[in-house]
N, C-alpha and C positions, 0 to 999 in steps of 0.2 A: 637319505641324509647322512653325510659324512662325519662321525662324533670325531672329538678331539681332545685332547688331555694337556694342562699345565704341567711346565712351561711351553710357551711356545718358539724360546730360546732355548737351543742343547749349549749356548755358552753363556758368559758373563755379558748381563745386557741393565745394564745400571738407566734407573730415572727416563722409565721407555713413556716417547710418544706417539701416539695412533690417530690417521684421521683416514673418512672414507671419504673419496672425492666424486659425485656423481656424474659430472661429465667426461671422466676418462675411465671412468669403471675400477680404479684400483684405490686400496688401502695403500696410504703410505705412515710410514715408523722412522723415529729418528732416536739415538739413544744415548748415553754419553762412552764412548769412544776415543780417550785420551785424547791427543792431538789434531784428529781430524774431526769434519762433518761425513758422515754416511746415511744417503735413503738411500731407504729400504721400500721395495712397492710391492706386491701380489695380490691379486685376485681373490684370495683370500684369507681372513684374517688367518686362521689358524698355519698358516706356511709361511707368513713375511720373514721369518729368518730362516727359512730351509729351499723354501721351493720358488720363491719368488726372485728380484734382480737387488741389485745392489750398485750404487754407485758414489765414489768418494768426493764430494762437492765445494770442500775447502780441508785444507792445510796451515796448521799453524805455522807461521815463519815471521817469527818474533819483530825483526829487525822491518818487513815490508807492512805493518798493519799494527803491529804492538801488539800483537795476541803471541804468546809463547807455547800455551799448550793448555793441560785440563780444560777442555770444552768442556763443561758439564750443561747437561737437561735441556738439548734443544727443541724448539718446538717451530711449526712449523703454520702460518695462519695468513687469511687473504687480509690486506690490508684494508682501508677506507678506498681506496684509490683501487681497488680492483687487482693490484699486482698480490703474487706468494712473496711472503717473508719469512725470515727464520729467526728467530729470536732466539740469545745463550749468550755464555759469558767465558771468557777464558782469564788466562793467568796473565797478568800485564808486566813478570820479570823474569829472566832466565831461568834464576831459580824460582823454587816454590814460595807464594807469597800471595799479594792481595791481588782480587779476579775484579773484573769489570762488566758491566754487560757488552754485546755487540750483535750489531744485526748483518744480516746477508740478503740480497735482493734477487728475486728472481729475473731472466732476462726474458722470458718469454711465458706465457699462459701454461706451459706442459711444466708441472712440478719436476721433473725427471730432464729437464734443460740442463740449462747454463746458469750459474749463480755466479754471484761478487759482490766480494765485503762494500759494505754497506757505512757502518759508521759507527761508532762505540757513543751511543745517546746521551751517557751518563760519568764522565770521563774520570769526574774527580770522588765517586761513592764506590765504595767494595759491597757488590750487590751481586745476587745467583738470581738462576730458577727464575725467568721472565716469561708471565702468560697474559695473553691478551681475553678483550672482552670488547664487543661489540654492540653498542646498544641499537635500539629499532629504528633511532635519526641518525645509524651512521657513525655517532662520536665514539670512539676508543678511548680504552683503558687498558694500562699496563699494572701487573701486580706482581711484586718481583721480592723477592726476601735480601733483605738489608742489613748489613753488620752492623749493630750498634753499640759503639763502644759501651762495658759496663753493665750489657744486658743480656748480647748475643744477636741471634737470627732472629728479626722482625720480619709482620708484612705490610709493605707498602702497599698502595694504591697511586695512581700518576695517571693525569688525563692528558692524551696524548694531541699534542696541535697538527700533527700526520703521521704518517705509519711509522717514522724512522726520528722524528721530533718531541722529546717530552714540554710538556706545559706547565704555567706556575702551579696548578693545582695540584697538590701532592700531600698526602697525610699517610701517619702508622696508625693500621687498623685492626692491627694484634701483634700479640706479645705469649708467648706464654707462661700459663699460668694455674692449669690445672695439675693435679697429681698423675694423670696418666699423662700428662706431657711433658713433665719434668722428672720425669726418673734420672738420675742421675748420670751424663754421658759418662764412659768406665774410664774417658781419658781427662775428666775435669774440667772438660768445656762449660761455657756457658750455656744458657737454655736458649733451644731451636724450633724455631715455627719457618717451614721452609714447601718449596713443590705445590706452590696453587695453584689452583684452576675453576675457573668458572664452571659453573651449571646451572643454567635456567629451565626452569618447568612453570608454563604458565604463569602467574602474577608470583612467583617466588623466586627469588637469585642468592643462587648458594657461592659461597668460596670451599672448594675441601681444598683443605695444606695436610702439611703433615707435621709427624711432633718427635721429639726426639731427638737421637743420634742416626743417621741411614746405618751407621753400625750395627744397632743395637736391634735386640729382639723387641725391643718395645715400641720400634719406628713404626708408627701407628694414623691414621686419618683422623683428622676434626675438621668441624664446619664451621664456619661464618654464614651468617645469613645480611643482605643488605633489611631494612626496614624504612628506607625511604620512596619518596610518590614518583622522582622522574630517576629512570635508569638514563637516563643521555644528558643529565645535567654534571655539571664538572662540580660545583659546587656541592651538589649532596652526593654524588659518590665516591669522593674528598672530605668528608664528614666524617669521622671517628666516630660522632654519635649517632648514624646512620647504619654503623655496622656492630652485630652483635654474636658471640663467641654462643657456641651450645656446649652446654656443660658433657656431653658424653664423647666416645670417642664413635664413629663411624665404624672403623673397619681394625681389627686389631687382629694378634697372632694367632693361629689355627689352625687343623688337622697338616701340621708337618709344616705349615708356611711362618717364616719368620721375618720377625720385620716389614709386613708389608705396607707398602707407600710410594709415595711421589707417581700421585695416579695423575693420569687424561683419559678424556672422556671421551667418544666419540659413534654416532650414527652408525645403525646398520643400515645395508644398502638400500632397505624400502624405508627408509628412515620410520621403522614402528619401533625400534628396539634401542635404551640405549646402555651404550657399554663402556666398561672402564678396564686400561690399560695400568699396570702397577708392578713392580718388582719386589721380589722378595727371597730369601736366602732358604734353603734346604737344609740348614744345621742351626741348633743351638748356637751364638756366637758370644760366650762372655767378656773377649777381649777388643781391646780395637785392632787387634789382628784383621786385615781387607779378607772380606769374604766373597765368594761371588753371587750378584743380586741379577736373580733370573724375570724375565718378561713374561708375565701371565695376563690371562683376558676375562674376562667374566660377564655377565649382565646385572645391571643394575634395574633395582625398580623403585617404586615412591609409594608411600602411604597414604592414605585415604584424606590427608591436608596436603598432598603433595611435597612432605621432606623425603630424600632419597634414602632408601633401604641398600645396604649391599650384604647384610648376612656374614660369614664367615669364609675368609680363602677357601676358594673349590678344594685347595689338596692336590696331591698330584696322582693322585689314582682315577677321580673322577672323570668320565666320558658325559663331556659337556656338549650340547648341540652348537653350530654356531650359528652366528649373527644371521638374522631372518631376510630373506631375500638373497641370499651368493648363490653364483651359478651351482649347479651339480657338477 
């Protein structure tokens, strides 16, 4: 068995997303990369930014689509309809300014095809970081972090009426609000709850986001947990009183990793294992100076109630085994 060591990026790979797809045998990554869209595919996890292909899938060009540039945190998910979508958000004016979401449509069944803009769902909110969620009837859910005036980065929840259409259902289902989530960003922003993502383990369904500044050394994991009886009801998972905040943080700074966050989660290839993708910085960072936030991988596990465990950043010295079931 082949060990491997964080990162699994030698460059700057911000807000990385990971999924293994079982009928084409490959891991595919998407990450935020200024201007454009790039998958990322290989056979296995621990080489998707070295040894595996690459191909650039959109271009921002402001004037044909209204997207100007910062894609940030795309992700990448089969819709209700069976077709790949990519869910992210860019900048909506030449200069820097307020971002949008927007989708990309796959044109054929092979992730590594043909893609085209799709359609910006949400035209008139300044919202990032859109992740989907699939209940067992089928209905979707979009959870996406919203600017709200006066408070900062919230996170929504939005039941979605098809892969590419939002529904009236829609609530804020955190805010934050603890001390390790409001450290103070070093540039005086407001407070940030941003990067969810689903995770379901038997009868529990988590949200981990993340808290913070991505800046900052303190960019950190928390969870949401839902506590209602139907996951495919638009109504309670649209309920704010349905969703409840855990007081500790998940995954915070350690052995040399800073800031780690804005994780996804995704299956190893015998689907026994599963894992979480997340970036994190190499150096102390006390300014808002841009740092580079590298792509590491890890396993995750759950406790004997089934809340997820993830322990402490592996480090980058660690020789980690990977995901159970890759070829040799």
């Amino acid at each position: 068995m082949k060990t491997f060591r964080n990162p699994v990026s030698p460059f700057d790979a911000p807000d990385p997303f990971m999924t293994y797809v079982p009928e084409t045998g490959y891991y595919y990554a998407l990450f935020t990369r200024g201007r454009v869209l790039e998958l990322f595919r290989s056979r296995r996890a621990a080489e998707i930014c070295t040894a595996g292909d690459s191909k650039v899938i959109y271009r921002a060009d402001g004037p044909r689509d209204g997207i100007w540039g910062d894609i940030w945190a795309p992700e990448m998910h089969r819709g209700s309809d069976g077709k790949w979508y990519i869910y992210t958000s860019g900048r909506i004016t030449e200069k820097p300014g307020e971002k949008r979401l927007f989708i990309m449509e796959a044109l054929s069944d092979d992730p590594f095809g043909d893609w085209r803009f799709k359609c910006k769902p949400d035209p008139e909110v300044f919202s990032i970081d859109p992740t989907i969620y699939t209940a067992g009837n089928g209905r979707q859910f979009l959870c996406c972090s919203r600017v709200a005036p006066g408070i900062g980065q919230v996170l929504d929840i939005i039941a979605l009426r098809n892969p590419w259409t939002l529904g009236e259902k829609r609530a804020m289902i955190a805010r934050a609000e603890y001390p390790w989530e409001t450290v103070p960003p070093y540039d005086g922003r407001s407070t940030i709850n941003e990067g969810a993502f689903f995770v379901e383990n038997g009868d529990r369904l988590f949200i981990v986001y993340s808290g913070n500044g991505c800046w900052s050394d303190h960019y950190c994991f928390g969870v949401l947990e839902y506590t209602g009886d139907d996951r495919g009801d638009p109504e309670k998972m649209c309920d704010p009183g349905n969703w409840i905040k855990h007081e500790d943080p998940l995954f915070t700074m350690a052995n040399g990793v800073y800031g780690p966050g804005h994780a996804s989660f995704f299956r190893s290839p015998d689907g026994r294992e599963l894992w979480c993708a997340y970036h994190g910085m190499k150096e102390h960072n006390e300014t808002v100076t841009y740092a580079p936030r590298y792509f590491n991988i890890q396993r995750v596990d759950f406790d004997e109630t089934g809340y997820p465990v993830m322990g402490e950043p592996a480090g980058y010295e660690a020789e980690l085994d990977p995901p159970s079931g890759e070829e040799d």
